[in-house]
C-alpha positions as a printed NumPy array, in Angstrom:
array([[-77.796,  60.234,  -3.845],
       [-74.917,  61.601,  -1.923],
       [-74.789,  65.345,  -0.629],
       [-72.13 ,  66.294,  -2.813],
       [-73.87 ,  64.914,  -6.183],
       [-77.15 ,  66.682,  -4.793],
       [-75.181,  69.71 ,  -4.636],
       [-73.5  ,  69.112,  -7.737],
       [-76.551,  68.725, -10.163],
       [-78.593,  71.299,  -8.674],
       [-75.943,  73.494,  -9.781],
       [-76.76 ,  76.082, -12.894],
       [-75.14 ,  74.156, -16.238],
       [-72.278,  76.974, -16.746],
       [-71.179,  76.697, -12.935],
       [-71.066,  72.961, -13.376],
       [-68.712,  73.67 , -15.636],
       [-66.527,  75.826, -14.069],
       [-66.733,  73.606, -10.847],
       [-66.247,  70.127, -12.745],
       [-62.681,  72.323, -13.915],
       [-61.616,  73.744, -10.731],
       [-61.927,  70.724,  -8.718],
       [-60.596,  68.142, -11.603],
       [-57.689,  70.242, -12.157],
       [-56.946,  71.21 ,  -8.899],
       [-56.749,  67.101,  -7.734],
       [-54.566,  66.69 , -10.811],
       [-52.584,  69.696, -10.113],
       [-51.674,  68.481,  -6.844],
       [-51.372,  65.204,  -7.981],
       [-48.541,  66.835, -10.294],
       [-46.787,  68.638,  -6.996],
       [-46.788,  65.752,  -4.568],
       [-44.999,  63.995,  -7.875],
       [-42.472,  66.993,  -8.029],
       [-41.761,  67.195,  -4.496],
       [-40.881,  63.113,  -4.15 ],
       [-38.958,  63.527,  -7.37 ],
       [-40.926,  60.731,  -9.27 ],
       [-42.315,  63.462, -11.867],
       [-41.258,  62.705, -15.409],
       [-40.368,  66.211, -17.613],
       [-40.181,  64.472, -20.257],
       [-43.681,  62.679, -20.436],
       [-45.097,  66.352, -21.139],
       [-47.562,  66.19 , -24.084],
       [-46.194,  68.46 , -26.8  ],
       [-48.012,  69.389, -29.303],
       [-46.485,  70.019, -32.747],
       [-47.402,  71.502, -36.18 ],
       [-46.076,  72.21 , -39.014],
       [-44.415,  75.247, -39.883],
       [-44.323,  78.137, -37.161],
       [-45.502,  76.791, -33.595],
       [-45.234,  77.806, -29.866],
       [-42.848,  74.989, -29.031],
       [-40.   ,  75.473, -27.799],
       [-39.087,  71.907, -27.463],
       [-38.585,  69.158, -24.867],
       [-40.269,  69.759, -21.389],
       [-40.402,  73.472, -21.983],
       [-43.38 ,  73.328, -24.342],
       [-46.055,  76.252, -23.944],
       [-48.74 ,  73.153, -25.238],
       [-47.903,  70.806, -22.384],
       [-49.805,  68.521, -20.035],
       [-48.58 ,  70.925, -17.255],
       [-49.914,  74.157, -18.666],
       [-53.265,  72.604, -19.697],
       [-53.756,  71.708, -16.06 ],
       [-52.759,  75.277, -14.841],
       [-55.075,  76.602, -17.798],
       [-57.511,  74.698, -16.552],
       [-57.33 ,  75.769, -12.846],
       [-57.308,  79.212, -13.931],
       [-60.379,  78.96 , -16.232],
       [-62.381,  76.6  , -13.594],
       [-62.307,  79.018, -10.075],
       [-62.238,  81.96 , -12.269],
       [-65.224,  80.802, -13.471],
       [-66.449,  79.945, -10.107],
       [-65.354,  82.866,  -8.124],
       [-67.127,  85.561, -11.147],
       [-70.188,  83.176, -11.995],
       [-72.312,  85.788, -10.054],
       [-70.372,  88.685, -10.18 ],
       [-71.86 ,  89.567, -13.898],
       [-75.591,  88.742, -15.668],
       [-74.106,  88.169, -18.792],
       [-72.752,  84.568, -18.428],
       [-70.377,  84.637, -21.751],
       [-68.809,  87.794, -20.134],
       [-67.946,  85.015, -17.274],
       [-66.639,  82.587, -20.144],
       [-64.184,  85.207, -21.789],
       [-62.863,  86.479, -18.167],
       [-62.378,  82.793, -17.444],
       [-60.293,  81.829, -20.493],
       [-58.679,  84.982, -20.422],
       [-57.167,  83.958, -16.007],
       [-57.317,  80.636, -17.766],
       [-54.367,  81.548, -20.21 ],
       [-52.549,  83.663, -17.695],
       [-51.925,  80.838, -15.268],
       [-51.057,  78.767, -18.511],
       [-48.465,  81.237, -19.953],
       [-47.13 ,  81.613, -15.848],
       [-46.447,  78.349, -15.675],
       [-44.263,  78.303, -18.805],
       [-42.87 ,  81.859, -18.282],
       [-41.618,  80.66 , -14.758],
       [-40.278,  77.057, -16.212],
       [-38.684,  79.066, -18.93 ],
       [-36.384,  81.409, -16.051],
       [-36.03 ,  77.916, -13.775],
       [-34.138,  76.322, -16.598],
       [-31.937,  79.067, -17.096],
       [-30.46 ,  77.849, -13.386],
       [-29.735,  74.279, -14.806],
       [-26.831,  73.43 , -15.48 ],
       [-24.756,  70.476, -16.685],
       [-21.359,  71.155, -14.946],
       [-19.39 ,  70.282, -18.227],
       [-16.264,  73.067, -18.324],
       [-14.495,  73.479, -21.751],
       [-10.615,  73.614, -21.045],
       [-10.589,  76.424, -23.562],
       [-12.375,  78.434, -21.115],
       [ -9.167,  78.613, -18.842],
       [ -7.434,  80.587, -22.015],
       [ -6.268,  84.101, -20.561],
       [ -6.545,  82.955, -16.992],
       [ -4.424,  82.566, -13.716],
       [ -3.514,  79.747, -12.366],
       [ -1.559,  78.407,  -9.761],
       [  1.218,  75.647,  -9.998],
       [  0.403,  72.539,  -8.555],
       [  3.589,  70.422,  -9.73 ],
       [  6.112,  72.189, -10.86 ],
       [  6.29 ,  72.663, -14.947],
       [  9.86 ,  71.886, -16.055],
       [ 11.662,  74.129, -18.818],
       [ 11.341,  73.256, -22.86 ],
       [  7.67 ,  72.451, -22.946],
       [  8.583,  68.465, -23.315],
       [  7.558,  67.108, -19.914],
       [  4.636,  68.578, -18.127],
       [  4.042,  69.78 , -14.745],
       [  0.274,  70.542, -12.874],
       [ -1.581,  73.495, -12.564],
       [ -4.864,  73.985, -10.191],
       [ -7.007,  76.237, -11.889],
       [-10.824,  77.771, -10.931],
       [-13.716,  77.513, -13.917],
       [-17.411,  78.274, -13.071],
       [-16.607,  78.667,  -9.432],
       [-15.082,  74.78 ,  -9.142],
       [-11.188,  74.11 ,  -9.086],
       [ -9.728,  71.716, -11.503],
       [ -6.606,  70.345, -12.652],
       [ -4.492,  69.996, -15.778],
       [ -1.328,  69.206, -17.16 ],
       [  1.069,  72.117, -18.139],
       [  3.794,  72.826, -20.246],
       [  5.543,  76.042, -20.85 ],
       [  8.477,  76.972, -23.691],
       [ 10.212,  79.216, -20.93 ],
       [ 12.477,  78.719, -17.702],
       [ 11.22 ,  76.385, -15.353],
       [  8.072,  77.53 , -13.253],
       [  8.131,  76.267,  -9.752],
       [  5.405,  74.871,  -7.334],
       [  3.516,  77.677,  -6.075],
       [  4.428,  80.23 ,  -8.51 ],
       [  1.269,  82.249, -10.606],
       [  0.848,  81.43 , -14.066],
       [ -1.891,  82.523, -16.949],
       [ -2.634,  80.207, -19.707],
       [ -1.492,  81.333, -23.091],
       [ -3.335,  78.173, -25.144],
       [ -5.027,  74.706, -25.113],
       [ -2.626,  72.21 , -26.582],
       [ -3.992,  68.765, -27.908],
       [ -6.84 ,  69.219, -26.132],
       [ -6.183,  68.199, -22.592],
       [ -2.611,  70.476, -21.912],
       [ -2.344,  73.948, -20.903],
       [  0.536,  75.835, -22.548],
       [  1.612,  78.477, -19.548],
       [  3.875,  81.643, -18.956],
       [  4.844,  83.252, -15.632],
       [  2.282,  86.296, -14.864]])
């Protein structure tokens, strides 16, 4: 027998629990990292659990009953279990302190998923969002509202450009506008500002 198996099963029963956890969860944990870090992790192979009715899930990879937060439970329980095995003579004292760091580093994990996806973002702009802004004139917009002209305008921090029509006077290159509607879609209806 090797020195770690030696060591291993001359534990106590209740610390070979709480070491079998810490050290299985803490290889898969890292496992789980590495993954992250080289970008081959899959959010979407999380195991969510579902019921019926009223449940914790919030859906997709932001599940509080995921593979993720089992593992993190799971490191929690095990070296909280480890580290307090000795630290009190009632060994289901040990148990509840254990589930109880065990949860905590469960509900972390999801709390802190929960405010990283709230910096995601898809990038899509809605051209009704540039309703009530200024804009510049990138080609100039020619009188009537029949032909349209170019205007450069900044959503969500990035500059874009649309096609611009206004019912008054002529509105040269260069000149400020704000955008009074969204016409068809796709054309911004301007004034002068």
């Amino acid at each position: 027998m090797n020195d770690f198996a030696t060591w291993y099963y001359g534990l106590d029963s209740g610390l070979q629990v709480f070491w079998g956890c810490a050290l299985i969860s803490s290889l898969v944990f890292a496992l789980q990292s590495v993954l992250t870090i080289i970008g081959m992790d899959n959010a979407g192979s999380d195991l969510d659990v579902s019921f019926d009715g009223d449940t914790m899930d919030t859906g997709g990879a932001l599940s509080l009953f995921s593979m993720r937060s089992l593992v993190n439970f799971f490191v929690g329980f095990g070296w909280a279990g480890v580290s307090f095995y000795n630290a009190f003579s009632a060994k289901i004292l040990v148990f509840i302190v254990a589930i109880g760091v065990g949860l905590l580093f469960g509900y972390m994990f999801f709390f802190l998923r929960k405010k990283l996806m709230t910096f995601e973002s898809n990038g899509a702009v809605n051209i009704n969002e540039a309703v009530g802004k200024e804009a510049d004139v990138y080609l100039r917009i020619p009188a009537g509202g029949t032909a349209a002209g170019k205007v450069q305008i900044s959503l969500r921090g990035s500059v874009f450009e649309y096609p611009a029509v206004t019912h008054d006077e002529e509105i040269p290159t260069g000149a400020r506008i704000k955008v009074v509607e969204v016409l068809d879609g796709k054309t911004l209806l301007v004034k002068l500002v």
